[in-house]
MOPAC internal coordinates of N, CA, C and O (Angstrom, degrees):
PM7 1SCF
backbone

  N    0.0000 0     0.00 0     0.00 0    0    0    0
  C    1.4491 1     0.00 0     0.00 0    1    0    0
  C    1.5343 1   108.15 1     0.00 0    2    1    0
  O    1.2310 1   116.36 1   -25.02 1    3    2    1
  N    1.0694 1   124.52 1   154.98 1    3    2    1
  C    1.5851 1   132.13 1  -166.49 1    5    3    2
  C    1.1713 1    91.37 1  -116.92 1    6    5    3
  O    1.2310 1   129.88 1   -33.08 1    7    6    5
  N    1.7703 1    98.55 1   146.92 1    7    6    5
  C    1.8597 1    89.75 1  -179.80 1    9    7    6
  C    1.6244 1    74.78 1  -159.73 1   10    9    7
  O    1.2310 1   127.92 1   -26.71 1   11   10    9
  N    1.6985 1   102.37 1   153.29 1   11   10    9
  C    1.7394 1   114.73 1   175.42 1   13   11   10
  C    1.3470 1    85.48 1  -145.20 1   14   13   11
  O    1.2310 1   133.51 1   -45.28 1   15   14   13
  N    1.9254 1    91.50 1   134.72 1   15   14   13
  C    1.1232 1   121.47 1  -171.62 1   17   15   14
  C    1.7204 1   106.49 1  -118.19 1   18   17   15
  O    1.2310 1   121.97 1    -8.28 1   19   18   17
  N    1.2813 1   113.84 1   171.72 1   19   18   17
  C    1.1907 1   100.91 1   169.50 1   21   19   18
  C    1.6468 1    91.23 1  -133.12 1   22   21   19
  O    1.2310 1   131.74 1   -53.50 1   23   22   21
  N    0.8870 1    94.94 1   126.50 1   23   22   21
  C    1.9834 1   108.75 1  -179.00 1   25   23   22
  C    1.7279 1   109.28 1  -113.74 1   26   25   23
  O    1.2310 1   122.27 1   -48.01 1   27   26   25
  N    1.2531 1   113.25 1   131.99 1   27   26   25
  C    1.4156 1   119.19 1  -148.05 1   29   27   26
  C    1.3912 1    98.88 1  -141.82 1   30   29   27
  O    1.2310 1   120.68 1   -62.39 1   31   30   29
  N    1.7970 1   116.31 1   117.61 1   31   30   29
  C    1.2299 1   122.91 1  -151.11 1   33   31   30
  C    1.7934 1   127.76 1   109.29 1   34   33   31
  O    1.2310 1   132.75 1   154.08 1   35   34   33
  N    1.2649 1    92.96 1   -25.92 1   35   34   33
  C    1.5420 1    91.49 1   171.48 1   37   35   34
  C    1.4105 1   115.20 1   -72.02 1   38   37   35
  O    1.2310 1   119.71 1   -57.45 1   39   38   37
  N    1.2716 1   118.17 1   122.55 1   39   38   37
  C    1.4473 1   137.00 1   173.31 1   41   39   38
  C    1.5573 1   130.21 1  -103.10 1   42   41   39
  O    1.2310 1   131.13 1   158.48 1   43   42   41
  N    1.2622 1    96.12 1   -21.52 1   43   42   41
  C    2.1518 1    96.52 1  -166.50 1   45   43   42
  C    2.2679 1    95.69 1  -149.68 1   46   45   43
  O    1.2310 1   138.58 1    11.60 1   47   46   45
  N    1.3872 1    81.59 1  -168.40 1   47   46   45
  C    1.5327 1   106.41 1  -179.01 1   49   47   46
  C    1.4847 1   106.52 1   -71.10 1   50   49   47
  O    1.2310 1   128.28 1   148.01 1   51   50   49
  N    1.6222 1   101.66 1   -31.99 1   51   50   49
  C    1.9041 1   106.41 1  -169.57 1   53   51   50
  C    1.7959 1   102.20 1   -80.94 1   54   53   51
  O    1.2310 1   119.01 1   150.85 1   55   54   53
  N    1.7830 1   119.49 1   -29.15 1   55   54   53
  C    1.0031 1   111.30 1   151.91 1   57   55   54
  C    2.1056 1   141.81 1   -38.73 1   58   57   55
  O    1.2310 1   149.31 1   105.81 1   59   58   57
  N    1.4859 1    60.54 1   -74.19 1   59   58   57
  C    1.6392 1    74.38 1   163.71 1   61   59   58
  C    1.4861 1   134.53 1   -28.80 1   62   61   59
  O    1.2310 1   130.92 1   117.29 1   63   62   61
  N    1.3994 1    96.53 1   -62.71 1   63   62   61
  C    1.6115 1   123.40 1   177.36 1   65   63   62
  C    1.7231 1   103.82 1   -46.13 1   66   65   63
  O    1.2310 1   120.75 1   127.12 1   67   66   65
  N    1.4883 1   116.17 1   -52.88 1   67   66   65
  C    0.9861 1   125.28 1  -142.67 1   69   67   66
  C    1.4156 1    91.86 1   -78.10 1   70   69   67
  O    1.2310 1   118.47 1   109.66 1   71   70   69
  N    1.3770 1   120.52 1   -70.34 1   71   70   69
  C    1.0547 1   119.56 1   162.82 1   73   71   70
  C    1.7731 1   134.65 1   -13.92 1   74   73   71
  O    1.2310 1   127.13 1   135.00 1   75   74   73
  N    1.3383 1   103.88 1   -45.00 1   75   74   73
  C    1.4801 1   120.81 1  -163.31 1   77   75   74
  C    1.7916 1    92.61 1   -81.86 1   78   77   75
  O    1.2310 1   123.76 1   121.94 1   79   78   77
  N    1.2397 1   110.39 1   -58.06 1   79   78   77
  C    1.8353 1   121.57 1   154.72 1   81   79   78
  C    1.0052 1   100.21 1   -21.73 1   82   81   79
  O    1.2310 1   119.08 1   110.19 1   83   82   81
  N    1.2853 1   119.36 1   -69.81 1   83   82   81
  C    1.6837 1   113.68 1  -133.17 1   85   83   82
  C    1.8876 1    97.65 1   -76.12 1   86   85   83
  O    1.2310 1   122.12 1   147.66 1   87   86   85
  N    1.4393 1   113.54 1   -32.34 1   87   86   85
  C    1.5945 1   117.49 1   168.40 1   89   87   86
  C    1.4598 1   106.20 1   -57.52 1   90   89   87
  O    1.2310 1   114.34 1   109.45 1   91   90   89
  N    1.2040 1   128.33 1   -70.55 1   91   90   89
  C    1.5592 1   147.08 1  -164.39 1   93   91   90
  C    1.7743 1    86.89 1   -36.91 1   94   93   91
  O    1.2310 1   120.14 1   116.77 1   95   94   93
  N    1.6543 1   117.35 1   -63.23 1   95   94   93
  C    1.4258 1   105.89 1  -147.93 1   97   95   94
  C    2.0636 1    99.66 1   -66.31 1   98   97   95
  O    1.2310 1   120.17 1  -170.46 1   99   98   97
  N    1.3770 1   117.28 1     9.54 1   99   98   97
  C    1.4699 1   106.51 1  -166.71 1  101   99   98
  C    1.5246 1    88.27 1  -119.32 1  102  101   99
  O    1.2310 1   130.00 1   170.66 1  103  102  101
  N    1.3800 1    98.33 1    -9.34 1  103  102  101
  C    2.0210 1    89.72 1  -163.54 1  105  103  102
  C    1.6620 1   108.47 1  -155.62 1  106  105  103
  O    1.2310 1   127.65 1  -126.77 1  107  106  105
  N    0.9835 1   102.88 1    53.23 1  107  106  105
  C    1.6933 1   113.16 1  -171.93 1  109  107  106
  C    1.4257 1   107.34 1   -34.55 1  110  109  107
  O    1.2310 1   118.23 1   142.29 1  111  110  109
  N    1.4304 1   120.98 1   -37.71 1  111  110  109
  C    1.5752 1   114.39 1   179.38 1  113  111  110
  C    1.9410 1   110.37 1   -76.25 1  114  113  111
  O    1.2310 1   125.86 1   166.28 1  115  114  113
  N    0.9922 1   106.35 1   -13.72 1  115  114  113
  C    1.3175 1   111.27 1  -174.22 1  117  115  114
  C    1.6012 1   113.51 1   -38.59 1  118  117  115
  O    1.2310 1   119.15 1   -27.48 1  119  118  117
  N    1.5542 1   119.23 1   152.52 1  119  118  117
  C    1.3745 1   106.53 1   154.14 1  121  119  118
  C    1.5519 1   120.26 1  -129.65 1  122  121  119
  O    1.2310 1   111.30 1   -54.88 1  123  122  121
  N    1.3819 1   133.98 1   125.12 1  123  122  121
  C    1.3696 1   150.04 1  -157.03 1  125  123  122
  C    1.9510 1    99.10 1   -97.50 1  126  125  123
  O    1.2310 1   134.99 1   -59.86 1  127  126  125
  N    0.6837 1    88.61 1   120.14 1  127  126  125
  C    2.1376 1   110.05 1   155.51 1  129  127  126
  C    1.3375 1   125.66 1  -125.15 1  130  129  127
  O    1.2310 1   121.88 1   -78.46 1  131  130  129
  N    1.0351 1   114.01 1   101.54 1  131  130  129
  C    1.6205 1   124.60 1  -168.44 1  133  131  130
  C    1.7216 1   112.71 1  -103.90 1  134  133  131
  O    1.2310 1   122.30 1   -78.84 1  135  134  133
  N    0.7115 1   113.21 1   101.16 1  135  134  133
  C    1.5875 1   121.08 1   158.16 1  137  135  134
  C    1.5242 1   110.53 1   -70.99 1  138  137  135
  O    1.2310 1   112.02 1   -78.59 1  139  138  137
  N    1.2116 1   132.65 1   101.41 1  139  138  137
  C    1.2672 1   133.01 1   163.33 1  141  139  138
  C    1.5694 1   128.01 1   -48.17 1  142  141  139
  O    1.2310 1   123.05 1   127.14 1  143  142  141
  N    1.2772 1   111.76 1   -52.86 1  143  142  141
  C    1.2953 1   160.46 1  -164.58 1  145  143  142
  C    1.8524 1    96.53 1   -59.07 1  146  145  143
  O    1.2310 1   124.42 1   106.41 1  147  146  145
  N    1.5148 1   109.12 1   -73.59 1  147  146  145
  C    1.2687 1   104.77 1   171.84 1  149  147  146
  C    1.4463 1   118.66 1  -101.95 1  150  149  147
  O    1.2310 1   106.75 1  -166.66 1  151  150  149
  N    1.7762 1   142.26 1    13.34 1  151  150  149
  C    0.7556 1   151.73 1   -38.23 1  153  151  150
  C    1.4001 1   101.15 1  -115.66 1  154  153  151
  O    1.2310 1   125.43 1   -91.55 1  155  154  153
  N    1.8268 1   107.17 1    88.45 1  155  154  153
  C    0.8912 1   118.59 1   179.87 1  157  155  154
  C    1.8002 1   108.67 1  -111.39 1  158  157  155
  O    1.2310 1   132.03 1   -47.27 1  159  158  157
  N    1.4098 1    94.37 1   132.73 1  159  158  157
  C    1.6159 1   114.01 1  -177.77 1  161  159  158
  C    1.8136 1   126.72 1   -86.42 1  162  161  159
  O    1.2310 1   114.11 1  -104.89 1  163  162  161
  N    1.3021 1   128.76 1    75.11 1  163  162  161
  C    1.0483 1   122.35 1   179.22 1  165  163  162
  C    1.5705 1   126.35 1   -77.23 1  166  165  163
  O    1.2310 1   129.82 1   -67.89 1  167  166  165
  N    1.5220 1    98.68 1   112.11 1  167  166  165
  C    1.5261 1    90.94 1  -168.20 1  169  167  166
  C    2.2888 1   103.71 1  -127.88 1  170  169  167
  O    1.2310 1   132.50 1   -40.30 1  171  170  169
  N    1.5453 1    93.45 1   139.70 1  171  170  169
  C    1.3812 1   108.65 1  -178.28 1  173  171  170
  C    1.5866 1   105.67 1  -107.37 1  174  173  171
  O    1.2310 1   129.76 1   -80.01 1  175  174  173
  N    1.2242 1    98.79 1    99.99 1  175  174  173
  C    2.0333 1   101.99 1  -171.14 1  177  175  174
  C    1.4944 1    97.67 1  -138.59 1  178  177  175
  O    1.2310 1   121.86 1    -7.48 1  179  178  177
  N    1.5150 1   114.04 1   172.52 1  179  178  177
  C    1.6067 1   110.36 1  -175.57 1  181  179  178
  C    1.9418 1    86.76 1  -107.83 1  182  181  179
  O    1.2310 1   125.19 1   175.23 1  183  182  181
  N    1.2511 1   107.63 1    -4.77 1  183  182  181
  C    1.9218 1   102.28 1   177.51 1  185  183  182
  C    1.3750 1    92.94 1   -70.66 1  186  185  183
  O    1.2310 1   129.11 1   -21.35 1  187  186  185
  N    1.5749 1   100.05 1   158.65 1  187  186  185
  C    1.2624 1   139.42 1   160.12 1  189  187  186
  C    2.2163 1   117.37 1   -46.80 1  190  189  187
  O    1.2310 1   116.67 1   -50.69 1  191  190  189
  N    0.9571 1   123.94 1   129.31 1  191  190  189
  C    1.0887 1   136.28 1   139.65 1  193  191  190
  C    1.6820 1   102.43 1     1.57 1  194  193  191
  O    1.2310 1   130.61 1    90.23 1  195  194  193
  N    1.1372 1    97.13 1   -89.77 1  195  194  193
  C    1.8948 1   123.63 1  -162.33 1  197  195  194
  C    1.3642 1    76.52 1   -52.38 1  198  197  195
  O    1.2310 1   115.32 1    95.97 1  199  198  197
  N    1.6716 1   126.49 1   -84.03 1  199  198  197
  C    1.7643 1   123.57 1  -160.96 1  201  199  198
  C    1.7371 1   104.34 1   -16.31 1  202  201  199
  O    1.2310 1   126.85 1   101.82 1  203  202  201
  N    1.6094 1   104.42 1   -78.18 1  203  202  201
  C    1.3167 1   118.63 1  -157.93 1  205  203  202
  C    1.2955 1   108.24 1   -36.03 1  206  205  203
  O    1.2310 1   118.88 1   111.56 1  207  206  205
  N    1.5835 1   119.75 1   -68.44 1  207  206  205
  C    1.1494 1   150.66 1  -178.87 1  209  207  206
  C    1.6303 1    94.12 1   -33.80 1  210  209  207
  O    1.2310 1   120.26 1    89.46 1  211  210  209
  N    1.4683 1   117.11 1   -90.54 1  211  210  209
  C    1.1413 1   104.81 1  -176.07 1  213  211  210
  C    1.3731 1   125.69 1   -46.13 1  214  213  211
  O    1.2310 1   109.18 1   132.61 1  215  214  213
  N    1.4033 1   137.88 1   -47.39 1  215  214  213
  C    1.7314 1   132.92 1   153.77 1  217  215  214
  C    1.3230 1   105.19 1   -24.51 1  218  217  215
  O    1.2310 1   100.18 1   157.43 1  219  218  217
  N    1.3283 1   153.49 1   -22.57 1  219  218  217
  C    1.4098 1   152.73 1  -145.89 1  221  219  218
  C    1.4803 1   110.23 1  -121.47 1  222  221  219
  O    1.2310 1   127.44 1   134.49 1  223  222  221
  N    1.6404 1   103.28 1   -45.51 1  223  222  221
  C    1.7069 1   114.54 1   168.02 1  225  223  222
  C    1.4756 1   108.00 1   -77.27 1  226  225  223
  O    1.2310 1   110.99 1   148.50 1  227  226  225
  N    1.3252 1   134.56 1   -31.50 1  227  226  225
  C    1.3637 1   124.14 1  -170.37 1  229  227  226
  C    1.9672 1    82.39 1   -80.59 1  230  229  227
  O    1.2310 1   107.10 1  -166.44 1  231  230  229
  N    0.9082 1   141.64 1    13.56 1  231  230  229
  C    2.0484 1   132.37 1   170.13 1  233  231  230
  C    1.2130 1    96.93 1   -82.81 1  234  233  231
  O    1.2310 1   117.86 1   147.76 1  235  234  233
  N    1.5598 1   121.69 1   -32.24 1  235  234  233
  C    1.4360 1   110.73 1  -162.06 1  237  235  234
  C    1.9109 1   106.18 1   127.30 1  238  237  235
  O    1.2310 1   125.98 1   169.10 1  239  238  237
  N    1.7396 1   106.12 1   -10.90 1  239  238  237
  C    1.0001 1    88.12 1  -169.82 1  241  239  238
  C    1.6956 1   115.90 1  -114.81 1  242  241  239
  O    1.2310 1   123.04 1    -2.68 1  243  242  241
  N    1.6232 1   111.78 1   177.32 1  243  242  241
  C    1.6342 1   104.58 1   171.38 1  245  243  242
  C    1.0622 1   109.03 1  -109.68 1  246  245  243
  O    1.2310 1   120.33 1   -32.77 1  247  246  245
  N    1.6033 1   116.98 1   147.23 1  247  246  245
  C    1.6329 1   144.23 1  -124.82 1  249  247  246
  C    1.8701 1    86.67 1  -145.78 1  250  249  247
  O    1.2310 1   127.22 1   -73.23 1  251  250  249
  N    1.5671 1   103.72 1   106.77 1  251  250  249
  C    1.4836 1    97.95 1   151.80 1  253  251  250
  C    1.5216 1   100.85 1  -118.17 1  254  253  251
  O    1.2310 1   123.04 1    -3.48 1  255  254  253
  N    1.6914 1   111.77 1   176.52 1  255  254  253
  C    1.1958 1   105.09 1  -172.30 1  257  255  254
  C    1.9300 1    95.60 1  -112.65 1  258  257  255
  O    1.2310 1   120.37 1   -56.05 1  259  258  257
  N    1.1495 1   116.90 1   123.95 1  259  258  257
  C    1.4393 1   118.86 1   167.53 1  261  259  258
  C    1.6786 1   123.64 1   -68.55 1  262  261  259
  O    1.2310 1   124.34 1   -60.96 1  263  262  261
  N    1.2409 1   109.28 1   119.04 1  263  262  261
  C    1.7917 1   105.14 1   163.83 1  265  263  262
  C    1.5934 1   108.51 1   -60.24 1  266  265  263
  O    1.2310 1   136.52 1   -36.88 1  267  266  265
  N    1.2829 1    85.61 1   143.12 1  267  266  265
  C    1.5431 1   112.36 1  -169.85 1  269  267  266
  C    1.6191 1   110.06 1  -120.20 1  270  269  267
  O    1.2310 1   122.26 1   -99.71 1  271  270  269
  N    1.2313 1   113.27 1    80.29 1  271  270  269
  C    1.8689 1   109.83 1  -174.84 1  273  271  270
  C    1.1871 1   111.55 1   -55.70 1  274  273  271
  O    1.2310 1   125.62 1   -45.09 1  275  274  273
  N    1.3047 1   106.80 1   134.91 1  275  274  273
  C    1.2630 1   107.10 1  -172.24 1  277  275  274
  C    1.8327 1   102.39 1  -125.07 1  278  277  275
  O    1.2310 1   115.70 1    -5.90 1  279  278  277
  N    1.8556 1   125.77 1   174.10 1  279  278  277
  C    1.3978 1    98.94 1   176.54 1  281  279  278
  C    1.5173 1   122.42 1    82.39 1  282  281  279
  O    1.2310 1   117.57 1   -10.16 1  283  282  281
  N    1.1812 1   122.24 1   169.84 1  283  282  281
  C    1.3899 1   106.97 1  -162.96 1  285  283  282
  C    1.7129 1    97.87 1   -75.57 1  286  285  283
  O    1.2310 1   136.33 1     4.60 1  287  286  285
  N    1.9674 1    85.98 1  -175.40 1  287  286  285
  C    1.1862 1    90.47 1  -161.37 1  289  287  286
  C    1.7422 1   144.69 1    70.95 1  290  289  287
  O    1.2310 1   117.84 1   119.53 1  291  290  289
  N    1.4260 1   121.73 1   -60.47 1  291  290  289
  C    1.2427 1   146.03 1   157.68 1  293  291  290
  C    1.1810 1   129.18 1   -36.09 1  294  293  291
  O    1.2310 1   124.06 1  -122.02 1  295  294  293
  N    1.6575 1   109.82 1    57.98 1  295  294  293
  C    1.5913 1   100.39 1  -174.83 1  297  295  294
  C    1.7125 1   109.05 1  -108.74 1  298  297  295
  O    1.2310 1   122.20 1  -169.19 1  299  298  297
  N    0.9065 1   113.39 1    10.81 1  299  298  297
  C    1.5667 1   146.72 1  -148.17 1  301  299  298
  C    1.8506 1    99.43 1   -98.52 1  302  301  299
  O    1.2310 1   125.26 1   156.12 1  303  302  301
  N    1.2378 1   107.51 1   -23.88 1  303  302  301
  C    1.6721 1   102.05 1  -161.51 1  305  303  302
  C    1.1754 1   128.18 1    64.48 1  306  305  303
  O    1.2310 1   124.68 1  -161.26 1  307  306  305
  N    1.5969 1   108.62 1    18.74 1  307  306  305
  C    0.9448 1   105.64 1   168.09 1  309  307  306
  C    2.0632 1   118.73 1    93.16 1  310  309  307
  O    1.2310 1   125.64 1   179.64 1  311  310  309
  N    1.4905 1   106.77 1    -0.36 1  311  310  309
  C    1.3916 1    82.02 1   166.89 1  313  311  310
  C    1.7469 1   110.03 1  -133.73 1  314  313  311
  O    1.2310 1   131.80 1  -105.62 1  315  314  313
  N    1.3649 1    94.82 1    74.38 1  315  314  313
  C    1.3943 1    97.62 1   170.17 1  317  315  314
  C    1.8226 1   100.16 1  -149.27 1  318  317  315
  O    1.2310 1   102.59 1   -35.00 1  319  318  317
  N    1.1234 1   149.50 1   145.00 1  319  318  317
  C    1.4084 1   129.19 1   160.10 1  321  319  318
  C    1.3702 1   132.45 1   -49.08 1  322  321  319
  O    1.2310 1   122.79 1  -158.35 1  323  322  321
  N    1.4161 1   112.26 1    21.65 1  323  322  321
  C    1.2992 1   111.25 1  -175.90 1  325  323  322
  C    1.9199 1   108.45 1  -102.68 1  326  325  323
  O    1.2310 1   133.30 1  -142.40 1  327  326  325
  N    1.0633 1    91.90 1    37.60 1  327  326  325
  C    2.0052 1    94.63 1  -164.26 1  329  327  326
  C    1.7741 1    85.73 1  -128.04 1  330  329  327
  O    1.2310 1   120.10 1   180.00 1  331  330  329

């Protein structure tokens, strides 16, 4: 399942890592894409929403959950009104 997060607090490479860890130890097959920059977390895992999220807040960090447009139109992820 694909899920985009918005993780708030990530600053560097040691962020990153931790983050990318903190999925791996709940979902070893998982795969993580991190944008630092806007620091949005794209993650493809068979866990839950809540799991991830919480693995991510127990790092130290805060976890919102991003709309994800889905359906026509919606190529945007959701943050433009065109989803």
């Amino acid at each position: 399942m694909h899920q985009v997060l918005n993780v708030q607090g990530m600053t560097c490479g040691h962020c990153e890592r931790a983050v990318t860890e903190a999925v791996k130890t709940i979902d070893p097959q998982a795969t993580v894409k991190i944008d630092l920059a806007t620091g949005i977390v794209e993650i493809d895992s068979a866990q839950s929403r809540e799991t991830l999220s919480k693995a991510i807040a127990e790092e130290g960090y805060t976890v919102q959950v991003e709309k994800v447009a889905t359906g026509a139109g919606g190529g945007c992820g959701g943050k433009c009104s065109c989803g």
